[in-house]
PDB file of N, H, CA, C and O in Angstrom:
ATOM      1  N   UNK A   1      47.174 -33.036 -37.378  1.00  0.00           N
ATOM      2  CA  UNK A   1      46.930 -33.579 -36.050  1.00  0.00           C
ATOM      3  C   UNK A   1      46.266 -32.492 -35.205  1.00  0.00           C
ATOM      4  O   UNK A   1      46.933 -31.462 -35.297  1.00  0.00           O
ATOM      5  N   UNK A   2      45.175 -32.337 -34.399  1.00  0.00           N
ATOM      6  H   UNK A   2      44.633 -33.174 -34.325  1.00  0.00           H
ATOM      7  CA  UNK A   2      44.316 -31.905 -33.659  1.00  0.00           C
ATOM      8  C   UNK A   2      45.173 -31.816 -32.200  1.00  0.00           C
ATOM      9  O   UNK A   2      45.629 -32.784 -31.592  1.00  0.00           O
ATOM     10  N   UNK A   3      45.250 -30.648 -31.875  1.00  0.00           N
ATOM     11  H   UNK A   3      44.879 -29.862 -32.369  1.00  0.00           H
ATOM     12  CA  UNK A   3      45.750 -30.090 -30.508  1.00  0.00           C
ATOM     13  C   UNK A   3      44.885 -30.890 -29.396  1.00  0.00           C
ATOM     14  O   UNK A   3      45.395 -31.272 -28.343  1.00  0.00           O
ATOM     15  N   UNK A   4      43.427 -31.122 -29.756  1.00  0.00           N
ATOM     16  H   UNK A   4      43.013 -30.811 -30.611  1.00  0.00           H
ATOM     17  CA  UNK A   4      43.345 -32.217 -28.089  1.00  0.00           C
ATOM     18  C   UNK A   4      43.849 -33.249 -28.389  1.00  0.00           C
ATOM     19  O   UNK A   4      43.294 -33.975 -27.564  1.00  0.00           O
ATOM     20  N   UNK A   5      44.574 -33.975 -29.021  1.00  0.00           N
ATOM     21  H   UNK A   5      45.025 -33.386 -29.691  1.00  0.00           H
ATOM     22  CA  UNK A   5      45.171 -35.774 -29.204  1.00  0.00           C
ATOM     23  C   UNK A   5      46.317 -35.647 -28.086  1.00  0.00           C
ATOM     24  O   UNK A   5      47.085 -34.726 -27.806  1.00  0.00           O
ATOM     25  N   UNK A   6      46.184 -36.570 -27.706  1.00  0.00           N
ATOM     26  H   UNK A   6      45.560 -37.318 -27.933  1.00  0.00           H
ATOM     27  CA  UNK A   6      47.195 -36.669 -26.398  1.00  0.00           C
ATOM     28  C   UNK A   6      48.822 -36.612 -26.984  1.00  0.00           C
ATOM     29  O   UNK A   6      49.576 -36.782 -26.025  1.00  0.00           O
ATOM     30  N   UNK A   7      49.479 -36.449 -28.094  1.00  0.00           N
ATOM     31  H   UNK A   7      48.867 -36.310 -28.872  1.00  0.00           H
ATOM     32  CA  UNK A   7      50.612 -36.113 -28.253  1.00  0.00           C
ATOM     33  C   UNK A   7      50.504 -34.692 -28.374  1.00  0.00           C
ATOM     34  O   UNK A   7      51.285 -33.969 -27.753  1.00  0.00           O
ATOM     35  N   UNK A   8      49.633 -34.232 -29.095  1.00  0.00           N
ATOM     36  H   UNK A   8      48.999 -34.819 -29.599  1.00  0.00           H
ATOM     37  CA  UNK A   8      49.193 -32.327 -28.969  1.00  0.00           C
ATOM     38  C   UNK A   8      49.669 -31.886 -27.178  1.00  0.00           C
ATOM     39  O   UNK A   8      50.654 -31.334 -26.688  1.00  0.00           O
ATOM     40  N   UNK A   9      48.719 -32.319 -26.755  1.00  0.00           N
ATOM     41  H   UNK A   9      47.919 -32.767 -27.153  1.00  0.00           H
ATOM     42  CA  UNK A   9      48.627 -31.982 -25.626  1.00  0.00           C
ATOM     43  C   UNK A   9      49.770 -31.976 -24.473  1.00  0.00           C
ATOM     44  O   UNK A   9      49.860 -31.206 -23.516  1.00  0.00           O
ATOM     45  N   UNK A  10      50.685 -33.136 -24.866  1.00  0.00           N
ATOM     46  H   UNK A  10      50.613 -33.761 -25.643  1.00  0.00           H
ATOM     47  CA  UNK A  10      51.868 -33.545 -24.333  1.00  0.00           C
ATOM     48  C   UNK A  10      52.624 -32.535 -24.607  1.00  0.00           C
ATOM     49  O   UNK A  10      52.945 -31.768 -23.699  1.00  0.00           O
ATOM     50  N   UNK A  11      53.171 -32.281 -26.254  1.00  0.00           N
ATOM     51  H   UNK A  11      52.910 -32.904 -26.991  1.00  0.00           H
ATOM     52  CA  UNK A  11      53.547 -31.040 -26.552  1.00  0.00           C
ATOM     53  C   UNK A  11      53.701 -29.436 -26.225  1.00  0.00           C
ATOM     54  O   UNK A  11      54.658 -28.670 -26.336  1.00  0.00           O
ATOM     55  N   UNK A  12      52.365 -29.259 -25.781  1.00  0.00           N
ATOM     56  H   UNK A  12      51.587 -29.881 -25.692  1.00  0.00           H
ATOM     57  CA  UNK A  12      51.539 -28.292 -25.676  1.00  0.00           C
ATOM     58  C   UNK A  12      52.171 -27.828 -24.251  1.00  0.00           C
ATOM     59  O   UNK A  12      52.581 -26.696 -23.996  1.00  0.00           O
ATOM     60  N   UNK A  13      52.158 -29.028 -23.321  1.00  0.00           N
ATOM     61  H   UNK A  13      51.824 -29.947 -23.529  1.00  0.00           H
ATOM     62  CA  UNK A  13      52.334 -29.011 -21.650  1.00  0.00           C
ATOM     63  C   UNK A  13      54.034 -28.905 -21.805  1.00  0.00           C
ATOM     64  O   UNK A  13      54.441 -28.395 -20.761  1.00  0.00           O
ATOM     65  N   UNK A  14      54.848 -29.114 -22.461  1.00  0.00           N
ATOM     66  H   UNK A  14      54.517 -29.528 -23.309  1.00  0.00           H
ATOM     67  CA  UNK A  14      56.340 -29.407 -22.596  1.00  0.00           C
ATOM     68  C   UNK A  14      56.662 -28.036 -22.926  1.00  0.00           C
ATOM     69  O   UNK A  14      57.398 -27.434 -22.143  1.00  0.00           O
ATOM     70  N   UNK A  15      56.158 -27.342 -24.134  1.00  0.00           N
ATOM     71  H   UNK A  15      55.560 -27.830 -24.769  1.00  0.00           H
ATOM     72  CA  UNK A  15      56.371 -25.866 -24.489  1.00  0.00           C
ATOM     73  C   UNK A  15      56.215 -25.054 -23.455  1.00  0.00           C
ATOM     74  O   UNK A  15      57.099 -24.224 -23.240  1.00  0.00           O
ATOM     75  N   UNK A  16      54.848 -25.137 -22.446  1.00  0.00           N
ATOM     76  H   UNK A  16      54.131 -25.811 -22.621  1.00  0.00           H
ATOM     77  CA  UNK A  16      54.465 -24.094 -21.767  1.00  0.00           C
ATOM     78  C   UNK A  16      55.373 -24.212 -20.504  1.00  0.00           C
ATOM     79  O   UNK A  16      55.453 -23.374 -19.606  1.00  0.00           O
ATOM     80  N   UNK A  17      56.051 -25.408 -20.589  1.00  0.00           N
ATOM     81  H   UNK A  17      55.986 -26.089 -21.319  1.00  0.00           H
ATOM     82  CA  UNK A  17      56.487 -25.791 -18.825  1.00  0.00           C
ATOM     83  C   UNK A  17      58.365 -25.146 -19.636  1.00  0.00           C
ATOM     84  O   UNK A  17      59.351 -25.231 -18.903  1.00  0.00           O
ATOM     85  N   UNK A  18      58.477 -24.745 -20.674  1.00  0.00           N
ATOM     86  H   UNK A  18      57.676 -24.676 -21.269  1.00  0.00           H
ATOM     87  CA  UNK A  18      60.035 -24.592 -21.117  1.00  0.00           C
ATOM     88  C   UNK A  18      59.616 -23.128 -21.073  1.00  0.00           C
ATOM     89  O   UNK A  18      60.149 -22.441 -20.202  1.00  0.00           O
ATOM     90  N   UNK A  19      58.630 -22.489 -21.988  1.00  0.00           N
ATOM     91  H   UNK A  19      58.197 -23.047 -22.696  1.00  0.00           H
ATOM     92  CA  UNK A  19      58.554 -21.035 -21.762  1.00  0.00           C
ATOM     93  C   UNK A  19      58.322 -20.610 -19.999  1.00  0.00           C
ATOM     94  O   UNK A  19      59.020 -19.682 -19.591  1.00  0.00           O
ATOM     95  N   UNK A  20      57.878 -20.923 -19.538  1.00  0.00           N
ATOM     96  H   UNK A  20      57.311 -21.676 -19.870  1.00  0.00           H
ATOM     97  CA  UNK A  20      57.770 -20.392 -18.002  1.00  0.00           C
ATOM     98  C   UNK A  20      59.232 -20.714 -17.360  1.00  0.00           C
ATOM     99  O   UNK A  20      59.442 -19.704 -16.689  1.00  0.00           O
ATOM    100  N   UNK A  21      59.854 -21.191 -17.272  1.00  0.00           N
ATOM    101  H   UNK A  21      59.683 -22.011 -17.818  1.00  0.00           H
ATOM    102  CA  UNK A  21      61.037 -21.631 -16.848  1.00  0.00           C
ATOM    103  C   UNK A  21      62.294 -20.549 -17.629  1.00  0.00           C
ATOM    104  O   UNK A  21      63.117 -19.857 -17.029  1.00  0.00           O
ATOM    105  N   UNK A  22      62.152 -20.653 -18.818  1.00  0.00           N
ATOM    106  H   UNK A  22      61.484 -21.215 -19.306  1.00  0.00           H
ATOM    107  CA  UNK A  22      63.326 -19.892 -19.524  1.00  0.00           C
ATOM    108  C   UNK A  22      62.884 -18.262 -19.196  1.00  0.00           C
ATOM    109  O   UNK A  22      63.752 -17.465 -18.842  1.00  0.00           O
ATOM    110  N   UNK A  23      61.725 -17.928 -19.319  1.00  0.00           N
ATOM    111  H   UNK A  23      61.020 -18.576 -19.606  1.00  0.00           H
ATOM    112  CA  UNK A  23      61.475 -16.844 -19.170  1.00  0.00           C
ATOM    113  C   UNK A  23      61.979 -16.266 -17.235  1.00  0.00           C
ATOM    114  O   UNK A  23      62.763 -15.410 -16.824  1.00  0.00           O
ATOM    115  N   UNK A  24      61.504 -16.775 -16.866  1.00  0.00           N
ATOM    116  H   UNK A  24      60.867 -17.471 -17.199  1.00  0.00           H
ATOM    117  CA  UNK A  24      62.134 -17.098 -14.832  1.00  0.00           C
ATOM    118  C   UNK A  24      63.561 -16.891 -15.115  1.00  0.00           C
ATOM    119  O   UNK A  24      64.033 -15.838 -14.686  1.00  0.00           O
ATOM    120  N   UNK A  25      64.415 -17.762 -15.812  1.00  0.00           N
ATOM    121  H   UNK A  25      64.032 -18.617 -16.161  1.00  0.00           H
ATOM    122  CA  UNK A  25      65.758 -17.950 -15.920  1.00  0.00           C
ATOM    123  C   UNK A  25      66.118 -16.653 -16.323  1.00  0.00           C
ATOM    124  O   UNK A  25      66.927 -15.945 -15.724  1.00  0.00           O
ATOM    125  N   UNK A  26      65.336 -16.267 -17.631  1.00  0.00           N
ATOM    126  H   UNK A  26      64.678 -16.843 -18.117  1.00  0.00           H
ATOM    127  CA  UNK A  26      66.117 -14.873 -18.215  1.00  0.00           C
ATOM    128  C   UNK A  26      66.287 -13.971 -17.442  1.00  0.00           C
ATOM    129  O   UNK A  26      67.228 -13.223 -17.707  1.00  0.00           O
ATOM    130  N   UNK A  27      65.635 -13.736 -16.455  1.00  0.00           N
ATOM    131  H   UNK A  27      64.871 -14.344 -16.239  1.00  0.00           H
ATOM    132  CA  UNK A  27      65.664 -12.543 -15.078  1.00  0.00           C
ATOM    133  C   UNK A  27      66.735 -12.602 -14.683  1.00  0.00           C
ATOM    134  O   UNK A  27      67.298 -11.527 -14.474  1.00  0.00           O
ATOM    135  N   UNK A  28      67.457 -13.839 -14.418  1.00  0.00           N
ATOM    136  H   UNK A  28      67.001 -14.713 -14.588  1.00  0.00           H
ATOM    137  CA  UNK A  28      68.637 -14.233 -13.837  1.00  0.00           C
ATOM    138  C   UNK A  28      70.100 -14.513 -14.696  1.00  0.00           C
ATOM    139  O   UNK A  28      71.237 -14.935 -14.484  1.00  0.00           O
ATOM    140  N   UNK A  29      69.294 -14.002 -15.766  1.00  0.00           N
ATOM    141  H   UNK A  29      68.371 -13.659 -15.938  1.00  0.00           H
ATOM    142  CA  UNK A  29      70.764 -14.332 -16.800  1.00  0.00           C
ATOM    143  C   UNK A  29      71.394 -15.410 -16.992  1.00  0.00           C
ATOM    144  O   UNK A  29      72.140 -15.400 -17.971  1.00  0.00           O
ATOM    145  N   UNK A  30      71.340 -16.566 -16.243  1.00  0.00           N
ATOM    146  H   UNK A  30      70.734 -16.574 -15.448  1.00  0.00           H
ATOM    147  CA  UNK A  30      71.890 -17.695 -16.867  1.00  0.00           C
ATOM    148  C   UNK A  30      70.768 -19.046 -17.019  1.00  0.00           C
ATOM    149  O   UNK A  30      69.760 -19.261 -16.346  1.00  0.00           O
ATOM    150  N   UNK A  31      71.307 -19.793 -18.075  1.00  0.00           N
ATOM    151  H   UNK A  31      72.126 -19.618 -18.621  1.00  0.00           H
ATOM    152  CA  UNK A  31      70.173 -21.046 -18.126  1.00  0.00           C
ATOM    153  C   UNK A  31      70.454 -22.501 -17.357  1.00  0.00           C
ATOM    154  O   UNK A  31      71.429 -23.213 -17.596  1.00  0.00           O
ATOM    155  N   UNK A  32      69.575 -22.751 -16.543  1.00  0.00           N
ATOM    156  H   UNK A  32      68.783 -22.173 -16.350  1.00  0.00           H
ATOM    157  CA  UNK A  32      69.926 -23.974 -15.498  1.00  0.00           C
ATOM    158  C   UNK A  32      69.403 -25.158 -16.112  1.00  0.00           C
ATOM    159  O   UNK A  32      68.431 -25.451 -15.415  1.00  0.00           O
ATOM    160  N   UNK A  33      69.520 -26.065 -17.105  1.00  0.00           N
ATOM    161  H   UNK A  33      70.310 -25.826 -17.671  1.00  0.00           H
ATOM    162  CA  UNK A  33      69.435 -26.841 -17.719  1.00  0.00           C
ATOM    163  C   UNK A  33      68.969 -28.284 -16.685  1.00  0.00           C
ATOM    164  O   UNK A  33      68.476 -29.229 -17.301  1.00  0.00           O
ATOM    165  N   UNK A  34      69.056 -28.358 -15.865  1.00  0.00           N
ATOM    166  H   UNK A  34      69.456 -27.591 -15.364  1.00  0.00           H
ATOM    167  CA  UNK A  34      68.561 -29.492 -14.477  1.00  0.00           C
ATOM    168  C   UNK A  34      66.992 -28.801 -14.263  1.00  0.00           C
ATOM    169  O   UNK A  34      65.915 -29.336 -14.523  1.00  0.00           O
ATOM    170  N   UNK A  35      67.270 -27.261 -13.631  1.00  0.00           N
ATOM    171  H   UNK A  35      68.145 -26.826 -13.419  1.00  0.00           H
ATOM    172  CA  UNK A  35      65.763 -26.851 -13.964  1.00  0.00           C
ATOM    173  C   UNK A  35      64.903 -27.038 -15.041  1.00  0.00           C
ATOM    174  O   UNK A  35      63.681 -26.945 -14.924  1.00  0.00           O
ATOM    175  N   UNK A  36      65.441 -27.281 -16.027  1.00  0.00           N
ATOM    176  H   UNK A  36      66.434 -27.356 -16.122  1.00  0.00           H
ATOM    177  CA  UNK A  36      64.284 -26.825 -17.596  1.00  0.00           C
ATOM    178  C   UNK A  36      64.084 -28.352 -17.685  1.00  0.00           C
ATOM    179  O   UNK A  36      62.912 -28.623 -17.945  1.00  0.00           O
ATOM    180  N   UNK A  37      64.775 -29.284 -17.563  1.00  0.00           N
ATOM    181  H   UNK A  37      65.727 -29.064 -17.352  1.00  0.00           H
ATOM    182  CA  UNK A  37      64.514 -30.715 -16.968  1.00  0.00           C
ATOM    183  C   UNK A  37      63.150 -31.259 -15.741  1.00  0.00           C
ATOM    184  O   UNK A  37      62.255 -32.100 -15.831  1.00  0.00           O
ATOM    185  N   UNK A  38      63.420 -30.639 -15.033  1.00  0.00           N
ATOM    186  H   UNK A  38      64.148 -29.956 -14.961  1.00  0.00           H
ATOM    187  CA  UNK A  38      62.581 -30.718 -13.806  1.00  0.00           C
ATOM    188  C   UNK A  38      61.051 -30.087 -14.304  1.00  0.00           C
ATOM    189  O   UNK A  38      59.959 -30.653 -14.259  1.00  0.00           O
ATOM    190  N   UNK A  39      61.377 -28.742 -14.783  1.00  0.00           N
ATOM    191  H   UNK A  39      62.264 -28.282 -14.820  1.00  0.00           H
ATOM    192  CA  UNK A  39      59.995 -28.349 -15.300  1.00  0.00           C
ATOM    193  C   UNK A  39      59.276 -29.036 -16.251  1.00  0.00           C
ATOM    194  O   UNK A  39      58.058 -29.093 -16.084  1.00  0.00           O
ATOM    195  N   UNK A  40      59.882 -29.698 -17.447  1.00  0.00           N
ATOM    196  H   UNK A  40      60.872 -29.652 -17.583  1.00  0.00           H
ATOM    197  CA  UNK A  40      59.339 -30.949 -18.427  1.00  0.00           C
ATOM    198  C   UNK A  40      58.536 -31.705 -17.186  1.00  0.00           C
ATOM    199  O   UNK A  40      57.340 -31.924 -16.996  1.00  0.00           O
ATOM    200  N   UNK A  41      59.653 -31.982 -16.483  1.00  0.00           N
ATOM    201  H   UNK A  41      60.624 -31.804 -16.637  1.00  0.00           H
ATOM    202  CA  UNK A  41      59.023 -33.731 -15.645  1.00  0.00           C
ATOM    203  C   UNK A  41      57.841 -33.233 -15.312  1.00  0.00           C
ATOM    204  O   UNK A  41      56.864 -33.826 -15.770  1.00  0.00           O
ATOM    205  N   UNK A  42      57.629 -32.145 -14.523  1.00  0.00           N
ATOM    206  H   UNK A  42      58.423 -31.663 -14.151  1.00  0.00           H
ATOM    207  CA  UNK A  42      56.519 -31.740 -13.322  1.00  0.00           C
ATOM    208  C   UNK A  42      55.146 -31.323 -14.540  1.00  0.00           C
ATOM    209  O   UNK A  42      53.985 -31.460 -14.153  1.00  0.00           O
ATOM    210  N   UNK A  43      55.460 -30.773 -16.126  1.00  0.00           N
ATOM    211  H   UNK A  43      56.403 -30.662 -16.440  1.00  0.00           H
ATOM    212  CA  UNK A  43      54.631 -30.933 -16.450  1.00  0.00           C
ATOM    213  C   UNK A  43      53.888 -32.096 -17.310  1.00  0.00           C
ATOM    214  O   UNK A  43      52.704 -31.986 -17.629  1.00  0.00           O
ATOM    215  N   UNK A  44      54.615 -33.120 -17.625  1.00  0.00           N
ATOM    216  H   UNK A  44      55.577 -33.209 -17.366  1.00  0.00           H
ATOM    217  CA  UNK A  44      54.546 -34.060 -17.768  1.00  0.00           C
ATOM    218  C   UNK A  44      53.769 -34.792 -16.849  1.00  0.00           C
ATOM    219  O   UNK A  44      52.669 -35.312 -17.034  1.00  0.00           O
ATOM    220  N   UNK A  45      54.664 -34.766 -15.552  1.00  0.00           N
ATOM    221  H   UNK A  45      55.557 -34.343 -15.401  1.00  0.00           H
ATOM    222  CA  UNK A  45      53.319 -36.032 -14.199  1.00  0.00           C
ATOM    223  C   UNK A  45      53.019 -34.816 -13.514  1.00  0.00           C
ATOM    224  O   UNK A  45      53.621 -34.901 -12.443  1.00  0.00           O
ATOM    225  N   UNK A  46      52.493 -33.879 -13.556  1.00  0.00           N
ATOM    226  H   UNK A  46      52.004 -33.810 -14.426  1.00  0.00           H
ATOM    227  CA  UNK A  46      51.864 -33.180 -12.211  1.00  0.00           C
ATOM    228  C   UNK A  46      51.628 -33.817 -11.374  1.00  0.00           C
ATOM    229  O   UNK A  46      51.195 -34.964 -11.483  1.00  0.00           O
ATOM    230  N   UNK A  47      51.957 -32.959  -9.849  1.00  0.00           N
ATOM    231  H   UNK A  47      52.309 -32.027  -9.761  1.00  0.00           H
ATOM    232  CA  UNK A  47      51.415 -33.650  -8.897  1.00  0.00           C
ATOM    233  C   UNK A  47      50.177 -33.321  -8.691  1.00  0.00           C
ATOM    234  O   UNK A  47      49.616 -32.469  -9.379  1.00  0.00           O
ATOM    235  N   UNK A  48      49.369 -34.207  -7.329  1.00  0.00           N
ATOM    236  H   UNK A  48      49.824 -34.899  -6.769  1.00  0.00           H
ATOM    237  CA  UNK A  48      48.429 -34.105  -7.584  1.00  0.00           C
ATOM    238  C   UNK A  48      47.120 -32.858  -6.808  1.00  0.00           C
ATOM    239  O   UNK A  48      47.232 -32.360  -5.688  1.00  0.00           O
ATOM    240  N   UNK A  49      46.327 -32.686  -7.485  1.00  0.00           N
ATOM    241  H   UNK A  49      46.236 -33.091  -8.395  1.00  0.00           H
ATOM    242  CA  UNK A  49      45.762 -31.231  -6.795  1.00  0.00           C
ATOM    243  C   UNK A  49      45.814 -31.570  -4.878  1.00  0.00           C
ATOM    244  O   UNK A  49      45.585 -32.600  -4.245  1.00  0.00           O
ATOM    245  N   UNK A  50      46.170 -30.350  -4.493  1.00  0.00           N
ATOM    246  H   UNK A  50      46.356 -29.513  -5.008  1.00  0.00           H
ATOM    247  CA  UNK A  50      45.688 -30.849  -2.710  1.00  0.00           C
ATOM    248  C   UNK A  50      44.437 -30.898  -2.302  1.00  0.00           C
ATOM    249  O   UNK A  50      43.507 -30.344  -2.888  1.00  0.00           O
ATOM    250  N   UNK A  51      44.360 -31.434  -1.475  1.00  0.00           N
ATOM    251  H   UNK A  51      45.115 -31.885  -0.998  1.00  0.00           H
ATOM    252  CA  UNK A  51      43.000 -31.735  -1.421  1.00  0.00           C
ATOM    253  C   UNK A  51      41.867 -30.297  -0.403  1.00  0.00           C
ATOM    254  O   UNK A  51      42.452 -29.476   0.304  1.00  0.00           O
ATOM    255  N   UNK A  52      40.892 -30.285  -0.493  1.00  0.00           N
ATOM    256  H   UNK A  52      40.416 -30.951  -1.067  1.00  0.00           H
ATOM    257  CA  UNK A  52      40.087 -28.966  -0.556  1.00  0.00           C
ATOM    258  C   UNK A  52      39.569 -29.642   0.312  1.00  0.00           C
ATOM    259  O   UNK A  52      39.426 -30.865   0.288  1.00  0.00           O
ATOM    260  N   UNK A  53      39.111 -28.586   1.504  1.00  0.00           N
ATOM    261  H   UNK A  53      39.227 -27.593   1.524  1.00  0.00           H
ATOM    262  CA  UNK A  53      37.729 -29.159   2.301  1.00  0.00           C
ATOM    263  C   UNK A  53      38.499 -29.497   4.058  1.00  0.00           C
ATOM    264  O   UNK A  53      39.675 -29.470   4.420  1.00  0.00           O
ATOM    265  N   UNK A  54      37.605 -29.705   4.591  1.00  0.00           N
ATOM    266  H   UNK A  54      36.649 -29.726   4.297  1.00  0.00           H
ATOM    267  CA  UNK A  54      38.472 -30.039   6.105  1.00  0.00           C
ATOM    268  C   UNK A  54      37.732 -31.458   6.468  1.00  0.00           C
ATOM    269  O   UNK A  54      36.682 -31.823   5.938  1.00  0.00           O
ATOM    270  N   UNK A  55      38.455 -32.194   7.459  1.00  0.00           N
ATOM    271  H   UNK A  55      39.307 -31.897   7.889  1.00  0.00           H
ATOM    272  CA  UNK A  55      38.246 -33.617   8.060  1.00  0.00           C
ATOM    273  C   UNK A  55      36.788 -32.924   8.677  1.00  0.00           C
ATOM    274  O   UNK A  55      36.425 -31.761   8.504  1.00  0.00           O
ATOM    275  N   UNK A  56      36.072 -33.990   9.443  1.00  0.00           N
ATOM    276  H   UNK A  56      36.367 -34.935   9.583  1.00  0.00           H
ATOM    277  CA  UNK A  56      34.968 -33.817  10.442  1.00  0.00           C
ATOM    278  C   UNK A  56      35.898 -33.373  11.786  1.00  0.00           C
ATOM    279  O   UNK A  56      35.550 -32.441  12.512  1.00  0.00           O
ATOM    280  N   UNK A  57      37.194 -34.206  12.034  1.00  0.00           N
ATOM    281  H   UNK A  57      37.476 -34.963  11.445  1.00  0.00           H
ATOM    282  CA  UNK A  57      37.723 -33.681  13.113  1.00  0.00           C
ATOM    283  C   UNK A  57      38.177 -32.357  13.197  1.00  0.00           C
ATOM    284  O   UNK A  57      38.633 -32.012  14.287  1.00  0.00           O
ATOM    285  N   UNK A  58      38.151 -31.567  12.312  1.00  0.00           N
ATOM    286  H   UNK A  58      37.780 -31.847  11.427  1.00  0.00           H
ATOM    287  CA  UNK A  58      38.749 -30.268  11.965  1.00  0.00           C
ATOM    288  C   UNK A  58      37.959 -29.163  12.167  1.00  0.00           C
ATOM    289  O   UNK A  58      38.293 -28.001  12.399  1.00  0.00           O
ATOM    290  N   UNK A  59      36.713 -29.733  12.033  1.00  0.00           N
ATOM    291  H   UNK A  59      36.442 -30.677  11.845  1.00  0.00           H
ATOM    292  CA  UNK A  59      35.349 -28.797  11.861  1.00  0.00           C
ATOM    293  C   UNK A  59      35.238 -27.708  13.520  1.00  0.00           C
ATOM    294  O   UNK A  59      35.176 -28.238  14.629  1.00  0.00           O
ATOM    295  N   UNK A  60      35.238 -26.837  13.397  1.00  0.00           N
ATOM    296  H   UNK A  60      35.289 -26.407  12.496  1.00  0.00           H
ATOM    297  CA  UNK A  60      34.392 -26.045  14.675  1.00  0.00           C
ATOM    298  C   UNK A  60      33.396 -25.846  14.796  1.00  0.00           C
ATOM    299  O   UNK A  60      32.905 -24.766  14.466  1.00  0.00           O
ATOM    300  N   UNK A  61      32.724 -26.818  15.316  1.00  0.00           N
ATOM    301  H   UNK A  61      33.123 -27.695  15.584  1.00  0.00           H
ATOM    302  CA  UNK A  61      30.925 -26.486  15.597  1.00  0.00           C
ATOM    303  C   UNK A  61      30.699 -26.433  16.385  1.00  0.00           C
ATOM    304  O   UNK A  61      31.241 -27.095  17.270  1.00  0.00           O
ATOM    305  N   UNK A  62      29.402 -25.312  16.652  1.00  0.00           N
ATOM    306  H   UNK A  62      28.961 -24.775  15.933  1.00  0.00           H
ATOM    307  CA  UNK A  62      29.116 -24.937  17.907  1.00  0.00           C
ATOM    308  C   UNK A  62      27.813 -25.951  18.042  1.00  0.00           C
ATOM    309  O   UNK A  62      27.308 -26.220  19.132  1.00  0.00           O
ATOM    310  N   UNK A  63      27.399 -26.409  16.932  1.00  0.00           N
ATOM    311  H   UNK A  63      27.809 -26.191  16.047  1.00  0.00           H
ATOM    312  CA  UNK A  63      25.788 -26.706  17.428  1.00  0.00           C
ATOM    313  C   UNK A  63      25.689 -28.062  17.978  1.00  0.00           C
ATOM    314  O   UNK A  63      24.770 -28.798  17.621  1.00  0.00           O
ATOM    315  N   UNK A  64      26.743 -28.511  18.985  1.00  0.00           N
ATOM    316  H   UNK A  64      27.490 -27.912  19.275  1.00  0.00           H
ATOM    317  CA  UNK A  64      26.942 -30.159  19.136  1.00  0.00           C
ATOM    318  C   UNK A  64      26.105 -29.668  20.699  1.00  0.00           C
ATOM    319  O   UNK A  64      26.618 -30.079  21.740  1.00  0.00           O
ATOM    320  N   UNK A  65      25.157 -29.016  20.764  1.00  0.00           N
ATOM    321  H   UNK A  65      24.741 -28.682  19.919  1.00  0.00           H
ATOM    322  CA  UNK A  65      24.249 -28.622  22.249  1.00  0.00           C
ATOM    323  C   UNK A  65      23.452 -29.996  22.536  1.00  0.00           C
ATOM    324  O   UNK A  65      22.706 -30.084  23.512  1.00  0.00           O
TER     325      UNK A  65
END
């Protein structure tokens, strides 16, 4: 099975979201098992990017002469 197939990839996002978490945890010496939960979920559905850029109402322009 090929690492881009969407179960690869699922995988892939589940490992990296358990190593970042356990590794965080080990600093702290104990394992929070609700966290290593939460980190699956969040890499599983990420939320979604914020959004970049400003409204027109946001803008400071001087050249409205």
């Amino acid at each position: 099975m090929a690492m881009d197939s969407e179960p690869g990839l699922r995988r892939q996002a589940i490992a990296t979201a358990l190593a970042a978490e356990l590794q965080r945890q080990g600093q702290d010496g104990a394992i929070d098992i609700e966290a290593l939960a939460d980190a699956v979920e969040v890499a599983l559905d990420p939320p979604p990017p914020m959004a970049e850029g400003k409204r027109p109402s946001e803008l400071n322009s001087t050249n409205d002469d």
